[in-house]
C-alpha positions as CSV (number, residue, x, y, z in Angstrom):
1,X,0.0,0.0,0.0
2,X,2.6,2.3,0.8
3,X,4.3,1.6,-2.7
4,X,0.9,2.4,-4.0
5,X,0.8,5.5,-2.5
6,X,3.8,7.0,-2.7
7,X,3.8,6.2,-7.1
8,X,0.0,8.7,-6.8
9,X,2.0,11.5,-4.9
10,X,5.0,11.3,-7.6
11,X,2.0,11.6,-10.5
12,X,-0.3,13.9,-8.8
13,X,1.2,17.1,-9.5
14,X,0.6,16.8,-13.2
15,X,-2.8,15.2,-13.7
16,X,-4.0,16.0,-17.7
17,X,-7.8,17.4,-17.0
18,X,-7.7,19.1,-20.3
19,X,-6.1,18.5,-23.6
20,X,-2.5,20.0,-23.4
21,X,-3.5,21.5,-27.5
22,X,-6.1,23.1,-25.7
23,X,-3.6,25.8,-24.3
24,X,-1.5,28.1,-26.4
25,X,1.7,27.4,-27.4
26,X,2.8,30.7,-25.5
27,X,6.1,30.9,-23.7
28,X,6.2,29.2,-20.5
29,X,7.2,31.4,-17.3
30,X,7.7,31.7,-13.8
31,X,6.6,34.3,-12.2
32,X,9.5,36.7,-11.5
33,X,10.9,36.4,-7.6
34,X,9.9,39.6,-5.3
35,X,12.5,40.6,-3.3
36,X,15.2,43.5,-3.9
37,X,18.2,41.7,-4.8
38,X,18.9,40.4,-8.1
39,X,19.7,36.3,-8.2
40,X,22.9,34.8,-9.5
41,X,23.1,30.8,-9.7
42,X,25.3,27.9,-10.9
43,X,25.1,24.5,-11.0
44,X,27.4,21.6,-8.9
45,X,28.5,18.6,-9.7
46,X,29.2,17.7,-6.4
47,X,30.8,13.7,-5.6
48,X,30.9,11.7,-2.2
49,X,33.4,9.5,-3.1
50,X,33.1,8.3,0.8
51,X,29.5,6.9,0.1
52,X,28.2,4.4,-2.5
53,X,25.1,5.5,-4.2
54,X,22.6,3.3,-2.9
55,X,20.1,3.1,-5.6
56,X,22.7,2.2,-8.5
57,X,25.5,0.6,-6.5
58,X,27.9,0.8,-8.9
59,X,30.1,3.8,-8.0
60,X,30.2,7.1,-5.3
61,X,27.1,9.0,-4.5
62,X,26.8,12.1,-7.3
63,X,24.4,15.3,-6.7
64,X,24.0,18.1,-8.9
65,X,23.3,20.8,-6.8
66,X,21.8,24.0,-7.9
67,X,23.0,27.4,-6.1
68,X,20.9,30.8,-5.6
69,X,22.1,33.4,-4.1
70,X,22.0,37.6,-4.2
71,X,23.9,38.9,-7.0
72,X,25.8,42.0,-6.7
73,X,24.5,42.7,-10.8
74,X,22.2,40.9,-12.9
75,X,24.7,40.0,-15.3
76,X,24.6,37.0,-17.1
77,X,22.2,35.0,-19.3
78,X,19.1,33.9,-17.3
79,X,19.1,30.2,-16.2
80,X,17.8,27.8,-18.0
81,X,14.9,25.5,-16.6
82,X,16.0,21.9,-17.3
83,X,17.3,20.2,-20.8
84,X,15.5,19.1,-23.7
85,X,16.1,15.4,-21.9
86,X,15.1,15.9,-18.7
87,X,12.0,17.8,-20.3
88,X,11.3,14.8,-22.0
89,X,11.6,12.3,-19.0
90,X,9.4,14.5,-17.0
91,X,6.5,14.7,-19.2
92,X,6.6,10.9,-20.3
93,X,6.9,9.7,-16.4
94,X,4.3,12.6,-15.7
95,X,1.7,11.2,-17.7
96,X,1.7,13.8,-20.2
97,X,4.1,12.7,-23.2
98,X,2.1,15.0,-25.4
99,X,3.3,18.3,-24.9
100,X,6.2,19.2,-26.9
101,X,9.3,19.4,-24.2
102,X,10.8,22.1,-25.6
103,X,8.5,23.9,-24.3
104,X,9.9,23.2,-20.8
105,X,13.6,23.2,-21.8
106,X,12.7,26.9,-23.7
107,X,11.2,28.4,-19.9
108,X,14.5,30.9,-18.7
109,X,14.0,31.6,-14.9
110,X,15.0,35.0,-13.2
111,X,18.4,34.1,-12.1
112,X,21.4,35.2,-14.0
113,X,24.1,32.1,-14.7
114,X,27.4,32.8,-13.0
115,X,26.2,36.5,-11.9
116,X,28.5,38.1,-9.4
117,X,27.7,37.3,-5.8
118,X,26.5,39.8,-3.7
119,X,29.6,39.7,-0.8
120,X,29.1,39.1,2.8
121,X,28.3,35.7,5.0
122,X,24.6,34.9,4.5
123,X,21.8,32.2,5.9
124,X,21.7,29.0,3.7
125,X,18.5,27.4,3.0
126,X,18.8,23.4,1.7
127,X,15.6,22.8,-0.2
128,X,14.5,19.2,-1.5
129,X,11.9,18.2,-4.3
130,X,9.1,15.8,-4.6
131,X,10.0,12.1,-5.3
132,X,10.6,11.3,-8.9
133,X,10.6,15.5,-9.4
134,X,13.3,17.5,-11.2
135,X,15.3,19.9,-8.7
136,X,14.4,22.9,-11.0
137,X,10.6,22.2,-10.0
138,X,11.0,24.5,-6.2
139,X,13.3,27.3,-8.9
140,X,10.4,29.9,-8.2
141,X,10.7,29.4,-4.3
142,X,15.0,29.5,-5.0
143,X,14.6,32.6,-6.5
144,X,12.2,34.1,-4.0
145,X,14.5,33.2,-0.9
146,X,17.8,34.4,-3.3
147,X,16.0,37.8,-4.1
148,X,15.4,38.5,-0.2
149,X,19.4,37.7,0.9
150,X,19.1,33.9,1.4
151,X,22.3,31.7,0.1
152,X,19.9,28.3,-1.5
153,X,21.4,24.9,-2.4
154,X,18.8,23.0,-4.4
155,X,19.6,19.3,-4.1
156,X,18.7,16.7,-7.0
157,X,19.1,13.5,-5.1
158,X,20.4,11.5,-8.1
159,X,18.2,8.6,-9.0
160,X,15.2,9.7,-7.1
161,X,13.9,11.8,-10.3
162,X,12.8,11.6,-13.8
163,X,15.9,12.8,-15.6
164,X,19.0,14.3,-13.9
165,X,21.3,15.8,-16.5
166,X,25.1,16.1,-15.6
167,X,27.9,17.9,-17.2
168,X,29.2,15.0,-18.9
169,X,25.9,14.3,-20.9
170,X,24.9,11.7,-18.8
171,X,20.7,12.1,-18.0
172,X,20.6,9.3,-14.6
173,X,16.6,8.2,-14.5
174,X,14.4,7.5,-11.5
175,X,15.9,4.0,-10.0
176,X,14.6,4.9,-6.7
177,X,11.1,5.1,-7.8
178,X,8.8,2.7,-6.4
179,X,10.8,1.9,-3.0
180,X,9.4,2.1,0.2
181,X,8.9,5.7,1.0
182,X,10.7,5.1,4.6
183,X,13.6,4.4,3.0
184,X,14.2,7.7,1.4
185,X,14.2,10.4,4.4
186,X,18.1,8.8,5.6
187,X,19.2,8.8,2.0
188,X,18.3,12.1,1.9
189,X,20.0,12.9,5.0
190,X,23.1,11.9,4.2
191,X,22.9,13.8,1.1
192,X,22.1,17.2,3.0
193,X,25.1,17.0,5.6
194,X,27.3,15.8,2.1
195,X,26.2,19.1,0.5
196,X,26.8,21.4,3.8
197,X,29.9,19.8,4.0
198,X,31.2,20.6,1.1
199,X,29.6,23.9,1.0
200,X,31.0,25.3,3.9
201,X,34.9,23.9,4.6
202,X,37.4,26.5,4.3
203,X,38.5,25.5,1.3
204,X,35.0,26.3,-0.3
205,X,34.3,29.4,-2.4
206,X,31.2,28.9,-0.7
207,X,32.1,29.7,2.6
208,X,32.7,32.9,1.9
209,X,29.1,33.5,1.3
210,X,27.3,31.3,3.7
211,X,27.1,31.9,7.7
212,X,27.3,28.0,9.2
213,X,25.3,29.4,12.4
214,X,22.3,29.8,10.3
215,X,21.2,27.1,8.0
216,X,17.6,25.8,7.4
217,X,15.9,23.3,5.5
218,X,12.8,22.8,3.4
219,X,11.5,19.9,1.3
220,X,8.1,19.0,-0.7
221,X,6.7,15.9,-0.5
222,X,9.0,13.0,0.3
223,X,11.5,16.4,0.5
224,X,9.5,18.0,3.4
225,X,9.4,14.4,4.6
226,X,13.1,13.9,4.5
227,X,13.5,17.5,6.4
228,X,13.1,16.3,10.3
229,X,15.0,13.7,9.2
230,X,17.9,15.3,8.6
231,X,17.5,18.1,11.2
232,X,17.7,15.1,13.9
233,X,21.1,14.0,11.8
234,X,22.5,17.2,11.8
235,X,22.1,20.1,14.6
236,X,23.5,22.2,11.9
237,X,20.5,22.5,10.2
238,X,18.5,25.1,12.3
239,X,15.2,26.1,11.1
240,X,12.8,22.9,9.1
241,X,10.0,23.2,6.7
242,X,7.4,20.5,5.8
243,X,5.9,21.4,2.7
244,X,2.6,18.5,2.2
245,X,4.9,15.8,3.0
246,X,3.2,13.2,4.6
247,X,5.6,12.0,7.9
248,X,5.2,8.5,7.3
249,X,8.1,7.4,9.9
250,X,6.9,10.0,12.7
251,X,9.4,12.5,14.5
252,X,11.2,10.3,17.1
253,X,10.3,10.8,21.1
254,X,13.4,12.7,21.8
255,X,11.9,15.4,19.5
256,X,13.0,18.5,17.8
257,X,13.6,21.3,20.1
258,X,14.4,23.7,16.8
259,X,12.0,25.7,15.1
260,X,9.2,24.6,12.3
261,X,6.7,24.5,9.8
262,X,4.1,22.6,8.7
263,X,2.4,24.1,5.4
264,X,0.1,22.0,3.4
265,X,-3.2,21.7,1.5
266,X,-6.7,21.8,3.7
267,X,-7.6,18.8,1.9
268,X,-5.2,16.8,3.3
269,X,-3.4,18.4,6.4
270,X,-5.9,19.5,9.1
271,X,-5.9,17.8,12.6
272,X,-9.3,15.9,11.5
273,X,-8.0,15.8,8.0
274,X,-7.3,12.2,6.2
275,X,-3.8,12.4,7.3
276,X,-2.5,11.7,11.1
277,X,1.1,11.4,10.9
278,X,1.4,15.2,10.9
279,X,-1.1,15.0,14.2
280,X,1.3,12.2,15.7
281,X,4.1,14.2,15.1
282,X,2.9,17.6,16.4
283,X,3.7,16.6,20.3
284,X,7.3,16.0,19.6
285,X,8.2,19.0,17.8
286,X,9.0,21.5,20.9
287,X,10.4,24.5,19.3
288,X,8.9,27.2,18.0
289,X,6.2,25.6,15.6
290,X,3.2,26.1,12.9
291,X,0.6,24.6,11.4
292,X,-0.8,26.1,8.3
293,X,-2.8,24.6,5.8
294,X,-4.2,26.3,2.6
295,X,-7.6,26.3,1.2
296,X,-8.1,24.7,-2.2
297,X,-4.5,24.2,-2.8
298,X,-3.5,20.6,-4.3
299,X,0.0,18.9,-3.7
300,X,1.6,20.4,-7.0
301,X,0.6,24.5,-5.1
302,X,3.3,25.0,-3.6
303,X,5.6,23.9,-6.9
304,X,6.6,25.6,-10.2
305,X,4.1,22.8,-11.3
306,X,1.3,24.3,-10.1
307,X,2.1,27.9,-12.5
308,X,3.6,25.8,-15.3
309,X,0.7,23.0,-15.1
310,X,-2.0,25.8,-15.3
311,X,-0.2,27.6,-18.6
312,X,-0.3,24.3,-20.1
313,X,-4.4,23.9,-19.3
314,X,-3.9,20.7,-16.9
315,X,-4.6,22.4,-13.1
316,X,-7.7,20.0,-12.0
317,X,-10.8,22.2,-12.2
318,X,-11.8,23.9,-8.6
319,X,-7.8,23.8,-7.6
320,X,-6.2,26.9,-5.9
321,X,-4.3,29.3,-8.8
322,X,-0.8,28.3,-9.6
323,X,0.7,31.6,-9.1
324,X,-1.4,32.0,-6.3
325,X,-0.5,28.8,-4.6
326,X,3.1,29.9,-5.8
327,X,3.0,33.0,-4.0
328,X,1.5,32.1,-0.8
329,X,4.5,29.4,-0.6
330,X,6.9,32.1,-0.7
331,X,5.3,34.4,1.5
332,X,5.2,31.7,4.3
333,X,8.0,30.1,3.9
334,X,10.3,32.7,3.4
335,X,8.5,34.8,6.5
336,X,9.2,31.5,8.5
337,X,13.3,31.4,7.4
338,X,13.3,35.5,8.2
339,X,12.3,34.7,11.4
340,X,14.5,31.8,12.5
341,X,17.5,32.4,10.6
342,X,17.8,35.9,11.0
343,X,15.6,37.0,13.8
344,X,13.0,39.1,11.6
345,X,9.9,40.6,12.8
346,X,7.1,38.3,10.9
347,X,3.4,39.4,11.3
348,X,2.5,36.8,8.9
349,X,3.0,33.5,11.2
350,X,1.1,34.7,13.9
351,X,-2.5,33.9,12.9
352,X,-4.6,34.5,9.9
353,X,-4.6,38.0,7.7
354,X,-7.6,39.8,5.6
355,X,-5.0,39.3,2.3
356,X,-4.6,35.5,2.8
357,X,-8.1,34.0,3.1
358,X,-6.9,30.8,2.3
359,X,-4.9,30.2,5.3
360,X,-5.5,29.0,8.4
361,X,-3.5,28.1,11.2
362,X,-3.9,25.2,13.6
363,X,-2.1,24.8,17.3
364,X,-0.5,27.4,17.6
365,X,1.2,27.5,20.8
366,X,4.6,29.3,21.9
């Protein structure tokens, strides 16, 4: 069952509930980040050559990791959103073969490749996709964090995605997919503390930019999952975010005495809602804490997918708008790191606003 249900999560952010020749073949976009700082990225090819990828046993454990940060100009060509191949493999695994990937592979994000970094020590936010999910699909919440002076490291967690393109012209597929969903969350792990430890030695460009006393994490889906995860592996990581991730191995007794977030769709994530595990879990997360759910939203909302799917007519009739759903996801979640990581004043986590009628907030204590 478990199997069963973790293959409908990895389809359900593109569901086809109109025909894709129904929408024009305009230019895809994101919408553009908000924040005052222009964004700069580049892409790692980062290898543990202490760890055997578990999923294809046959060599080290390889991540590319995709960096956002504020740019100091925004010079540079503007980032492109994935390859014609990993266009491809998306769509086809998606259930929607029959739009054209180029379409994809032509969307250019905000960021500028290679733009000069803004200087100064930052916080560093590690986010983590949905299972079977390109990387580049949590780009627009990147470039949100980026644009308001957050240092982001965007894992693709190799083999656990439809298409993962690296510098040689290797595209890896989705091994991982249909594997128990507990055995992802340590997998993941390991892969975080990889990435901060290679982002942040001394001998790291890197660690010029980032500020090791302030690093947070957010995932969607088996991501937001993976997050308490690896905030119990590593005390580094100092602020979690659970984006509609269902908690199928709960947080552990000894609990998590660091700040987070729980943001997911009404649907799903209420205390009387179909799902418990977030309910189990609630006791044993003893920091500073929220509960937010959002009206209407569906598990692709807080996702590029939910912008992109809509542009290409497939957002499930009655579902909440994909920029919409887009920008409530960066509000909150980039309020919630503001406050943590850098000790902001944030209005918006401590109950429900006229402007945002589709949230509500549940337990909230401390």
């Amino acid at each position: 069952m478990r199997r069963l249900l973790v293959a409908l999560v990895a389809l359900a952010a593109v569901v086809p509930m109109a025909s894709p020749a129904s929408a024009a073949a305009a230019p895809l976009t994101l919408p553009p980040p908000t924040g005052p700082q222009p964004v700069g990225s580049t892409d790692l090819h980062l290898v543990d050559s202490a760890r055997q990828d578990p999923w294809v046993p046959t060599g080290p454990r390889e991540l590319m990791v995709s960096m956002f940060y504020p740019a100091l100009l925004p010079l540079g060509p503007k980032r492109p959103y994935l390859t014609l191949a990993e266009a491809k493999a998306f769509l086809t695994e998606s259930g929607v073969p029959d739009v054209d990937p180029a379409r994809l592979s032509g969307i250019r994000a905000s960021a500028r490749v290679d733009a000069p970094p803004l200087p100064g020590k930052r916080a560093l936010v590690v986010l983590s996709p949905g299972f079977g999910k390109p990387r580049t699909t949590l780009t627009g919440l990147a470039e949100e964090l980026a644009s308001k002076g957050f240092v982001v490291a965007l894992i693709g967690h190799n083999y656990e995605s439809h298409g993962t393109a690296f510098p040689d012209g290797r595209v890896t597929e989705c091994a991982a997919c249909g594997s128990e969903s507990t055995l992802i969350p340590p997998i993941r792990a390991a892969d975080v503390s990889f990435v901060l430890d290679t982002l942040t030695r001394p001998t790291s460009p890197w660690s010029r930019l980032i500020d090791r006393a302030r690093i947070g994490m957010a995932g969607h889906s088996i991501g937001g999952y993976s997050t308490p995860t690896a905030m119990v592996a590593d005390r580094r990581i100092r602020a979690g975010v659970d984006m509609d991730g269902r908690l199928w191995s709960p947080v552990p007794a000894s609990g998590i005495d660091r700040p987070f977030l729980l943001l997911g769709r009404e649907s799903e994530y209420t205390p009387a809602g179909p799902d418990t595990t977030w309910a189990g879990s609630w006791p044993n997360l003893t920091g500073w804490k929220r509960w937010i759910s959002v009206a209407t939203a569906g598990h692709a909302s807080f996702t590029d997918v939910g912008p992109l799917g809509e542009q290409l007519g497939l957002a499930p009739p009655g579902t909440l708008g994909g920029a919409r759903g887009l920008a409530l996801t960066r509000a909150y979640v980039s309020a919630f790191f503001d406050k943590n990581l850098r000790g902001g004043r944030q209005p918006l986590l401590d109950g429900p606003v006229a402007g945002n009628p589709e949230i509500k907030f549940w337990n909230r204590p401390r």
